[in-house]
Every structure is written in structure tokens, then in C-alpha cells.
NUDO-850337 format. One record per atom (N, C-alpha, C): residue in one letter; x, y, z. Coordinates in steps of 0.1 Angstrom, whole numbers, plus 5000, padded with zeros to 4 digits. Layout:
N
AXYZ
...
***
This chain:
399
X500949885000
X500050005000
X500950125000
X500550204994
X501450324985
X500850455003
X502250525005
X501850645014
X501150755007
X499950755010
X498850874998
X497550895013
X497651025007
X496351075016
X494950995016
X494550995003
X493450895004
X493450724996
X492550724991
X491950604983
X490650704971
X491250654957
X490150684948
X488750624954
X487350714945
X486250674949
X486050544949
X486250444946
X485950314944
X487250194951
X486750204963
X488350144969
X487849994969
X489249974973
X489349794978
X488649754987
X488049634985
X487649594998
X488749575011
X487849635025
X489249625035
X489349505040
X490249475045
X491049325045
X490349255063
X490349165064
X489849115081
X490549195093
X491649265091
X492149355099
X491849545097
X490949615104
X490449745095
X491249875106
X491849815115
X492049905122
X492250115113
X493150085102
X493750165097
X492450225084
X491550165083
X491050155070
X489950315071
X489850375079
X489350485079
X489850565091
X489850705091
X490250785109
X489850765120
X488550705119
X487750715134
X488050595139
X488650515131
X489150415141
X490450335148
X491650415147
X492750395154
X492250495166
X491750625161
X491850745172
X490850715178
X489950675173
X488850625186
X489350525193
X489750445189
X490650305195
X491750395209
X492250465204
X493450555208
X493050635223
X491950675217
X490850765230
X490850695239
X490050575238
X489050495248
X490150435255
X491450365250
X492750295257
X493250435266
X493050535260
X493950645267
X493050705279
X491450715280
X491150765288
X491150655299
X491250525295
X491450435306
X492850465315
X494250465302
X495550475313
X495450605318
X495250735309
X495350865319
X494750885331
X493550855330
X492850815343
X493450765357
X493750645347
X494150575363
X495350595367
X496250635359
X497450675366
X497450815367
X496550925363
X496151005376
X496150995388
X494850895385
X494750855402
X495950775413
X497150755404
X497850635411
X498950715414
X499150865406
X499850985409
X499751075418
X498151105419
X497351175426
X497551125443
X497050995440
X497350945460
X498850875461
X499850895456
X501550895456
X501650745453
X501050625449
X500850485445
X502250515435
X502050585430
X503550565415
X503950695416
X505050725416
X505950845421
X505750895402
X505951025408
X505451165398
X507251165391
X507051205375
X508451185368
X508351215353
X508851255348
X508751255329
X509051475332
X508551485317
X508451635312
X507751725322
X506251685326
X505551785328
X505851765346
X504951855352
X504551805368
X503151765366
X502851715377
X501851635383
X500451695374
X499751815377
X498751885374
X499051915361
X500451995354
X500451975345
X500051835332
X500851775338
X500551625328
X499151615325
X498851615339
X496751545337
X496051655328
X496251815331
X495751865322
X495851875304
X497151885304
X497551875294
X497151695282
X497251645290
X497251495283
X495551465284
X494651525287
X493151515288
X492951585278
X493251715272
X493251785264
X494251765250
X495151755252
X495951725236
X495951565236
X496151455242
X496251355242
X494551315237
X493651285250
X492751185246
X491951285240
X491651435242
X490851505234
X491351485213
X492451545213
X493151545201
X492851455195
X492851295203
X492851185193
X491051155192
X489951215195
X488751225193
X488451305180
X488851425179
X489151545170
X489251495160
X490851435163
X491551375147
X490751255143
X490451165149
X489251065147
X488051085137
X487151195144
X486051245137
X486551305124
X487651385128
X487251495114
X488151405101
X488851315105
X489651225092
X488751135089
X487551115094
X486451025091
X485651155083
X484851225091
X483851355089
X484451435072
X485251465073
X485651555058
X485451505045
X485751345046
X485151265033
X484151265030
X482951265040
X481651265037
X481151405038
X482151525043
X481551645038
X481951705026
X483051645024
X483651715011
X483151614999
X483251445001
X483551394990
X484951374985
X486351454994
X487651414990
X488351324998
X489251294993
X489951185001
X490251205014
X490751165020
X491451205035
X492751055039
X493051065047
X494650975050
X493450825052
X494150715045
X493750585051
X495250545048
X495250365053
X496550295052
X497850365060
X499050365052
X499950425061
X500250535065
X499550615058
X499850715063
X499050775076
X497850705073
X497150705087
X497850625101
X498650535095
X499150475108
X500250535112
X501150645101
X502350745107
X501350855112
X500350895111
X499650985119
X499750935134
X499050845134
X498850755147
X500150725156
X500550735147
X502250675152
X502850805156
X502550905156
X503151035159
X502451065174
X500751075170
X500151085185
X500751005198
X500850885192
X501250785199
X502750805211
X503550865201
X505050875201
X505350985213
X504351105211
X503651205221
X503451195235
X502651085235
X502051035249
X503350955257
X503950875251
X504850825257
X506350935258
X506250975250
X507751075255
X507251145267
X506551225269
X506551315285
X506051235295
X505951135294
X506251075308
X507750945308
X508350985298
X509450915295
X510750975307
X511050935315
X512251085325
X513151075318
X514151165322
X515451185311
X515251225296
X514051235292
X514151295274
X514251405277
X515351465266
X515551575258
X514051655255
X514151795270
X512751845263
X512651885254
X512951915244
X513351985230
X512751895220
X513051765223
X512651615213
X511351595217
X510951615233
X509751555235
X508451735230
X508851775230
X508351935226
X508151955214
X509451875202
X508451895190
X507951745183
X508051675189
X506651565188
X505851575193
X506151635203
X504351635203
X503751765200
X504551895195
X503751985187
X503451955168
X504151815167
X504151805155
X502951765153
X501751685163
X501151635157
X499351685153
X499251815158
X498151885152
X498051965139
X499651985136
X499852045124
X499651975112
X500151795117
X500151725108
X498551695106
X497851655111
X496551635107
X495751725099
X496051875108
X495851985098
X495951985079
X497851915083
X497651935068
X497451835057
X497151735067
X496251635059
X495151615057
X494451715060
X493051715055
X492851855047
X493851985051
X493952085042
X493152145030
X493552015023
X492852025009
X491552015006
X490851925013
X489351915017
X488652025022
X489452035032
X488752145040
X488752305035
X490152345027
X489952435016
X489752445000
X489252344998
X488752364985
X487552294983
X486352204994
X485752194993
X484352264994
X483352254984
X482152334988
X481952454999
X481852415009
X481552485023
X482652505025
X482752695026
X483652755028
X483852745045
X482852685052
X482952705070
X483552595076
X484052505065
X485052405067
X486152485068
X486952585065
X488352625066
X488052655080
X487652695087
X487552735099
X488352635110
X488352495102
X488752415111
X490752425112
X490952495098
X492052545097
X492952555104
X491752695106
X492252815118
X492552805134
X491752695135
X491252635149
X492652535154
X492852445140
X494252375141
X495152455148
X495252555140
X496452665146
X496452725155
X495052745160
X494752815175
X495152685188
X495052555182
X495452455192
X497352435194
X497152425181
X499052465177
X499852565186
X499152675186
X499552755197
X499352795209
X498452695211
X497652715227
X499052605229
X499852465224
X500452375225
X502052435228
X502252545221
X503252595218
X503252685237
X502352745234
X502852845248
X502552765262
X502152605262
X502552515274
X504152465273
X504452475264
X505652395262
X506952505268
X506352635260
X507052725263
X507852795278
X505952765278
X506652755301
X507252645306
X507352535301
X507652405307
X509152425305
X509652545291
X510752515291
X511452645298
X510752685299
X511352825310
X511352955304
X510652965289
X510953095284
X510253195287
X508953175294
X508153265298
X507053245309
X507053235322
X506353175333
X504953255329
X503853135337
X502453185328
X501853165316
X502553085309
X501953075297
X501452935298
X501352835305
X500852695307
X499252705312
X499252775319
X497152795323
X496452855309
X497552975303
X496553065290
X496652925280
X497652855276
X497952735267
X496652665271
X496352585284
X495552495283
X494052565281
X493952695285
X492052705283
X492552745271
X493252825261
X493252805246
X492752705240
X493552575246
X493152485238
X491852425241
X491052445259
X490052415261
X489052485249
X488952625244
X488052675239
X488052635226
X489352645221
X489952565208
X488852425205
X488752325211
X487552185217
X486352255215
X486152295224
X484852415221
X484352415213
X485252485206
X484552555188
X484052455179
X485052315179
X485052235174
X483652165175
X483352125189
X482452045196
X481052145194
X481352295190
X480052355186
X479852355170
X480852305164
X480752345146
X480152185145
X480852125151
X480351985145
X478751905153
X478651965167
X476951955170
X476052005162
X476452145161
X475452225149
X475152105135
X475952075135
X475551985119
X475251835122
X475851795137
X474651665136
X473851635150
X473551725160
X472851675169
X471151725161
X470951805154
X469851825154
X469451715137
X470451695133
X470251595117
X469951485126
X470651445138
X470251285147
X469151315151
X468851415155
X467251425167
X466451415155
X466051445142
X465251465135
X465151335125
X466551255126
X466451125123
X465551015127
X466151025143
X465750915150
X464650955158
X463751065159
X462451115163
X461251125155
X460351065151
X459251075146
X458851185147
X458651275135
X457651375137
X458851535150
X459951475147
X461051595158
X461651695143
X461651835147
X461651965141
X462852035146
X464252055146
X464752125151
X464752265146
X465152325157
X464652515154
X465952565154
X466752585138
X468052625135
X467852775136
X467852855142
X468053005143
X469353045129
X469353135121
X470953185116
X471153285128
X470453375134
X471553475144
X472053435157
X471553275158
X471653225173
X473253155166
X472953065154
X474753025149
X475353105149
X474953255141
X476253335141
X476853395156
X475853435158
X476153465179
X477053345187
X476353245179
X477553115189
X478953135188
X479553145174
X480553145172
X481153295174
X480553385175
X481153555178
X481153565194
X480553535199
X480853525212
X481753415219
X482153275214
X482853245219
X484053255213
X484353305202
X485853345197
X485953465203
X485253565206
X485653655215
X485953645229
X485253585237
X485953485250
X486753435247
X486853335237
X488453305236
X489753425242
X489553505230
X490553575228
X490453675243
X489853715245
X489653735262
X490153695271
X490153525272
X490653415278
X492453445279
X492453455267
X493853435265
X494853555270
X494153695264
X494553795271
X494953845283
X493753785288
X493353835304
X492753695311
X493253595313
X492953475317
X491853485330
X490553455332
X489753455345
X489453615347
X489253705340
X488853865343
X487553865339
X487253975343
X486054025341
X485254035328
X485754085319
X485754065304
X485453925300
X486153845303
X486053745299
X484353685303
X484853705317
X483353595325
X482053675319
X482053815311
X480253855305
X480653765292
X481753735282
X481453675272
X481053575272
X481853495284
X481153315285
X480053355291
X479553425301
X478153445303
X477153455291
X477653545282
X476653615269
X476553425260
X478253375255
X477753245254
X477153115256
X477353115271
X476153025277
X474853075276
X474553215274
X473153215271
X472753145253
X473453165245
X473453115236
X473253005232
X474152935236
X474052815237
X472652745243
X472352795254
X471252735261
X470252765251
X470052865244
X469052885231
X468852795218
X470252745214
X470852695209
X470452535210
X470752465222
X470452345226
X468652355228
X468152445232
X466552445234
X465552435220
X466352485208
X465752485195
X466052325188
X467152295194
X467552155191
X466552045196
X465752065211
X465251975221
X464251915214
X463751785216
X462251725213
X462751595227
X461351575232
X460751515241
X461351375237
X461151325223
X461551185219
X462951135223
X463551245224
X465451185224
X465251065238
X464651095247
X465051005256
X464350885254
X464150845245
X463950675239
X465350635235
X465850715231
X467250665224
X468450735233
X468950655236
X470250655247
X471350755237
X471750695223
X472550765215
X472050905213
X470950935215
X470651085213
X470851195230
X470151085235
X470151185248
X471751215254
X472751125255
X473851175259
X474151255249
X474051305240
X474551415229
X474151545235
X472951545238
X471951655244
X472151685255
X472551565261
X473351645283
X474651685277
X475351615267
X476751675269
X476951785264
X476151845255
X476252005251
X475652065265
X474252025270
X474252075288
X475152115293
X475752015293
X477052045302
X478052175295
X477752175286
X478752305273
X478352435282
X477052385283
X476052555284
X476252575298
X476552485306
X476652485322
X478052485324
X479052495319
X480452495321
X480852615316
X480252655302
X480452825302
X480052885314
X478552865319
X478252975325
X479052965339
X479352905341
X480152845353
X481652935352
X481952925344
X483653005338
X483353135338
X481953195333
X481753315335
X481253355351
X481253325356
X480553295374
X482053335375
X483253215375
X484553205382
X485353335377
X484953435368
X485453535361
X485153685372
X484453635379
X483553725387
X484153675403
X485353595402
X485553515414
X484353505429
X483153415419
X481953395424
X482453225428
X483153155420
X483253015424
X484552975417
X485652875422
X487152835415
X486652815397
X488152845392
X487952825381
X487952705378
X488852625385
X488952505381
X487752385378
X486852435391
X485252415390
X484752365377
X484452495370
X484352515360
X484352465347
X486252445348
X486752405340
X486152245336
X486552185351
X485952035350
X484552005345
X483552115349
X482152125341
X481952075328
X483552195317
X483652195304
X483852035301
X485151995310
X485951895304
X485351775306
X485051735317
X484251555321
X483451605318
X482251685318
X480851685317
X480851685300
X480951835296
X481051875282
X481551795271
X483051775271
X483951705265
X483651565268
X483751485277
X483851415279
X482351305278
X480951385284
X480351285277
X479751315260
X479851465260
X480151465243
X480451385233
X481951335235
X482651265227
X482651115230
X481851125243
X481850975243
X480850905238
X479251015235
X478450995226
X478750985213
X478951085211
X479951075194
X480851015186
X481650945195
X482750845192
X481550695193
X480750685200
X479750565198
X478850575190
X478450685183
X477450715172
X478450715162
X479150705153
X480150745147
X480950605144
X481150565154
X481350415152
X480450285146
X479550305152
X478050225149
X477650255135
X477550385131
X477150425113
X478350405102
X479650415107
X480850405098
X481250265099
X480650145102
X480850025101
X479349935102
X478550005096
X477249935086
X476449925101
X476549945109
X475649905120
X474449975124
X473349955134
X472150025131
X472450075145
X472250255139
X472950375151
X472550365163
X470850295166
X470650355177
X470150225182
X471050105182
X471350015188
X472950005195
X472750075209
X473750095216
X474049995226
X473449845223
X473349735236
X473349785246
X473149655260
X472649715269
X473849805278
X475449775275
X476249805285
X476649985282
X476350065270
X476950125265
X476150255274
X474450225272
X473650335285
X473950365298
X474850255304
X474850235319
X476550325314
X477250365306
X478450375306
X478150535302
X477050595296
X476350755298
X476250765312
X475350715318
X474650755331
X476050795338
X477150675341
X477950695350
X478950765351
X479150815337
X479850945331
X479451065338
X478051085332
X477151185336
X477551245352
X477251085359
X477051105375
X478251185379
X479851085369
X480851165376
X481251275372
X480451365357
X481051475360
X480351585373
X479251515377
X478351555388
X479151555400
X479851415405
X480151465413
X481851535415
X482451555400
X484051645398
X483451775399
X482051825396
X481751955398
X481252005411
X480551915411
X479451985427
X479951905440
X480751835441
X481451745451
X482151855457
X483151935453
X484252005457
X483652175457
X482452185456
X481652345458
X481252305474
X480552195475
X479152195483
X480252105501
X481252015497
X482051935508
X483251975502
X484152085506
X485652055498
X486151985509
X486251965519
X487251885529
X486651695519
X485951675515
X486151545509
X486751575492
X487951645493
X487751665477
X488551545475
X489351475481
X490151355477
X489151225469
X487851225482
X486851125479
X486451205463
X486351265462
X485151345454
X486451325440
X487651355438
X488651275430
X488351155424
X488551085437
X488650935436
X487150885425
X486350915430
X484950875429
X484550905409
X485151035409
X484951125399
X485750995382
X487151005390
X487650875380
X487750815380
X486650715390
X486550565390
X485450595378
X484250655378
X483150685375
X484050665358
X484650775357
X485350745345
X485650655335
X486850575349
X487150455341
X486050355341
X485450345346
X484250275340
X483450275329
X483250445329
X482450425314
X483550435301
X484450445303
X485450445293
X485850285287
X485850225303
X486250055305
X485149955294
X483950045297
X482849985288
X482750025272
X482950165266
X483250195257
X484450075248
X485650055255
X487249995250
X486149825249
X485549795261
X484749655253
X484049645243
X482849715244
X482149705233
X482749725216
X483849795222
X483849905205
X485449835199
X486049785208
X487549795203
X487649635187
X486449545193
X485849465181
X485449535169
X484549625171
X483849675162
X485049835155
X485849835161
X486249895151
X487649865148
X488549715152
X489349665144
X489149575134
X487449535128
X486949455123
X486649545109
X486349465098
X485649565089
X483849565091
X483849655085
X482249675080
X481149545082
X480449545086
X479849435084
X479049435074
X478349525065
X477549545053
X478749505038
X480049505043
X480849425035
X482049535025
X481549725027
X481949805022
X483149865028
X483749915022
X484949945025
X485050055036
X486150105043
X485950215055
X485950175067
***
């Protein structure tokens, strides 16, 4: 197999091994393995079980590796799957897809490697948002939908949210590791709001009888001008005042936003309804960051709102809807283990948020609890799915 971005329209059939044979499925593979090890050796770092060591420190690592690690490989997953079927152009399969992989990969293991050359571990692992970037490039700027390049832009806002953690890590400028990581938090954001907009309300209207979603144009254009403005806010003036009315103005948004999306039917279908709490959580983690802007409640709060709640059951819906339709399966058959693996998500971004407002002297329990909760629904995700997406297709087509 020749190193080429894609496969002409009429490919091969893929062979009994498919791991490589489209994007959503190493990087989903990638995710679900990763949110299990980050997790637990958080926790095994967290209560001193395995002594702290590699590139970053302690808080550094977990944040950073939740966000460029298992976030990144969700991203790169969907959109090296996603752009073919928006554009119609090729995107990376075969080897080149597995030097993609093999880069993320290469990432994860250097900063917690002790003794590497920060320099070596600094540009692998900034290499590898660039590179996906510019492997989809061409799709994304020359196809139809001009609101595809956006995702461009976004690459490069992650690029450099990556660049100025590294930067502090390496001592050129103290401070730039907290503006780095909510960069890149908002950077997720954008992403997780361009790409709901185009399928949580096409699913609710799928799989709902008689369900209408209510697309506003000034509520999309408002989503995206108000949280690129927070961003940049964010970044300026990290936690100020400024910032907390923008995420305030965008959690109102949003909540408008998700309300035009709503129909009563989603909760028949497990694959719909976690899509619908996890943008909740979007609109309850802004407003929350706008609250902590106002130092009404910790940021960090907050933050966790965005990430386990938002991010986390987001993508965990999404990476299971996405799997199930890109390998001939019927979407909103999620067996019985994969519902119980939403709820318990759900519960623990409940208790990483409101555990440590309402009892902080149990914040250790309220830790502990938060990524057990975790590794569980993650543990269940890596069974069900890790079959179904090193297998081919079962409809017999290629992808």
C-alpha cells in the first residue's frame, strides 16, 4: 500500500484486519485505551501509588494529556472520518494514517518518559496537530463549504495554545501553561460547537418521529462570535472580568441553541440523549467559567464542568454514534452495557463538579469517585467497541 492521503472513489475491499482502514478508528481505538490509562494513573499519581516523573508536573501532565492526548485523538478521529463525507475528498487511510497514529502515539509516551531531551519531547508532540491539519487541508479548503476552513484556523489556535504550554515548561516565559491549556479548552469548544450544529439536530430529527429542530441563523452566528471572543479574552486576560460576561453572553446562547435542538422523543434513544446532556454540560460549564470570572466560584470548577461533563460525555456519545454508522451498524442500537456507561459518566461529571463546591474537605473522595466513575464508562466503551472497530464493516463495504 502506496503512502497517499486517500483511496480513489471506488476502493478495495478492507481486508479482516480494518483497524487503519478509515480515521475514526485507530483514534477512537486511541481515546477509549487512553482515557482508561490517563485516568488511572492520575489517580495512582494523585494518591503517591507511583511516584510523579517525565516532562510535565503532576497537574500539568493530567491537564494537558486530557486535552491534547485523549481529546486530540477524538478530533482527529471524527474529522479524518467526517471530511470525506462532507467534502466527497479523500482524507489519509492505510499508512499514512498509521504514521499519523504513530506520531500521537510517540507523544503520549515521551512526556512521561524521565530523562528525554525536552526539545525532542516538545516537537513531537507539537508535531502532531499540524500534521493532521495538513492532511485534511485540501478538503477542507477547497471543498464546497467555505465554513469548513475554519477548522483550519482552529488547528492553529490548538497549535499555539500547545506551543505556549511547552514554552513554560521550558522556562521561556512563566504563565503561559494555564493561558495554553484554556486555549486549547476553547479551541475543543469550537470544534464540539461546529460539529453538534450539523449533527445533533440531523440525529434528533432522524431518529424522532415527527422531531423539528429550530435552526436560528442569528443564534449560529452569535455562537461562534461570542465564543471566539471569549476566547480571545481568555487568553489575554485569563479568569477577568471581560472574559466571565462573554462566556456568560455564550452560555446564554447556547442554552437557546440546545432548546431549539430539544424534542421530548430523544430520551427513547440513549445515542441521542447523551449528545443532548453533553452539550448541557457546554452551556453549564460556560456559564460556570463566567460565574469564576466574577470570582463567584474556583475556576477549576468550572473547567471540569467543560471537560468531564461537556467533553467528555460529548465525545463519548459521538465516538459511539460514529462508530456504529461507519461500520454498517444500526445507530441507535447501543446494547445494553453502553447506556449504563452514559449515566455513569454523567453522575461523575456531577460529582468532579458539585462534590468540591458543596463538601471540599472530601475533595480526595470526590477525585477518587469522579475517575472511578470514569474508568468505568470508558472500560465499557474499550469492550464493546474495540471489536467493532478493528473488524471491517459488516454490510461488507469498504471504510
Amino acid at each position: 500500500m502506496s503512502l497517499q492521503i486517500g483511496e480513489p472513489p471506488i476502493m478495495r475491499k478492507t481486508g479482516k484486519f480494518a483497524l487503519f482502514a478509515l480515521g475514526f478508528r485507530p483514534f477512537f481505538f486511541a481515546a477509549g485505551i487512553s482515557a482508561l490509562v490517563l485516568m488511572g494513573l492520575w489517580l495512582a499519581l494523585w494518591q503517591g501509588v507511583v511516584p510523579a516523573g517525565g516532562y510535565f508536573t503532576l497537574v500539568e501532565w493530567h491537564a494537558h494529556e486530557m486535552l491534547f492526548g485523549y481529546t486530540g485523538a477524538v478530533i482527529a478521529g471524527f474529522l479524518l472520518t467526517a471530511v470525506k463525507n462532507w467534502t466527497g475528498m479523500a482524507v489519509p487511510v492505510g499508512r499514512l494514517l498509521v504514521f499519523i497514529s504513530s506520531v500521537w502515539l510517540l507523544g503520549r509516551l515521551l512526556v512521561v518518559t524521565p530523562g528525554m531531551p525536552g526539545l525532542v519531547v516538545a516537537l513531537v508532540d507539537l508535531v502532531f496537530i499540524p500534521l493532521v491539519g495538513w492532511s485534511l487541508w485540501r478538503p477542507l479548503w477547497y471543498g464546497q463549504n467555505k465554513v469548513n476552513r475554519m477548522f483550519l484556523l482552529i488547528f492553529a489556535g490548538m497549535t499555539l495554545a500547545n506551543l505556549l504550554v511547552h514554552l513554560d515548561v521550558a522556562g521561556v516565559y512563566q504563565g503561559l501553561w494555564p493561558r495554553g491549556v484554556y486555549l486549547m479548552a476553547d479551541m475543543v469548544l469550537l470544534v464540539l460547537l461546529l460539529v453538534a450544529g450539523r449533527v445533533v439536530p440531523f440525529f434528533t430529527e432522524k431518529a424522532v418521529p415527527g422531531a423539528r429542530s429550530m435552526v436560528r441563523p442569528w443564534v449560529e452566528k452569535a455562537t461562534f462570535i461570542t465564543m471566539i471572543l471569549a476566547a480571545a479574552a481568555e487568553l489575554v486576560q485569563p479568569h477577568g472580568p471581560v472574559g466571565g460576561v462573554l462566556l456568560l453572553l455564550a452560555a446564554l446562547v447556547q442554552a437557546l441553541r440546545l432548546w431549539g435542538w430539544y424534542d421530548g422523543g430523544i430520551w427513547r434513544w440513549p445515542i441521542l440523549w447523551v449528545l443532548h446532556l453533553g452539550y448541557a454540560w457546554l452551556v453549564l460549564g460556560l456559564a460556570l467559567r463566567g460565574l469564576a470570572g466574577f470570582d463567584l466560584l474556583p475556576y477549576a470548577v468550572a473547567l471540569h464542568a467543560i471537560t468531564v461533563g461537556g467533553i467528555g460525555v460529548l465525545t463519548l456519545g459521538m465516538m459511539s454514534r460514529v462508530a456504529l454508522g461507519h461500520t454498517g451498524r444500526n445507530i441507535n442500537d447501543t446494547g445494553p452495557l453502553m447506556p449504563v456507561a452514559f449515566v455513569l459518566l454523567n453522575i461523575g461529571a456531577l460529582v468532579r463538579v458539585f462534590g468540591p463546591l458543596f463538601m471540599v474537605e472530601k475533595f480526595n473522595l470526590w477525585i477518587n469517585i469522579a475517575g472511578g466513575l470514569w474508568i468505568l464508562a470508558f472500560l465499557a466503551f474499550v469492550l464493546v467497541y474495540t471489536p467493532i472497530l478493528i473488524k471491517p464493516r459488516i454490510d461488507g463495504r469498504p471504510g
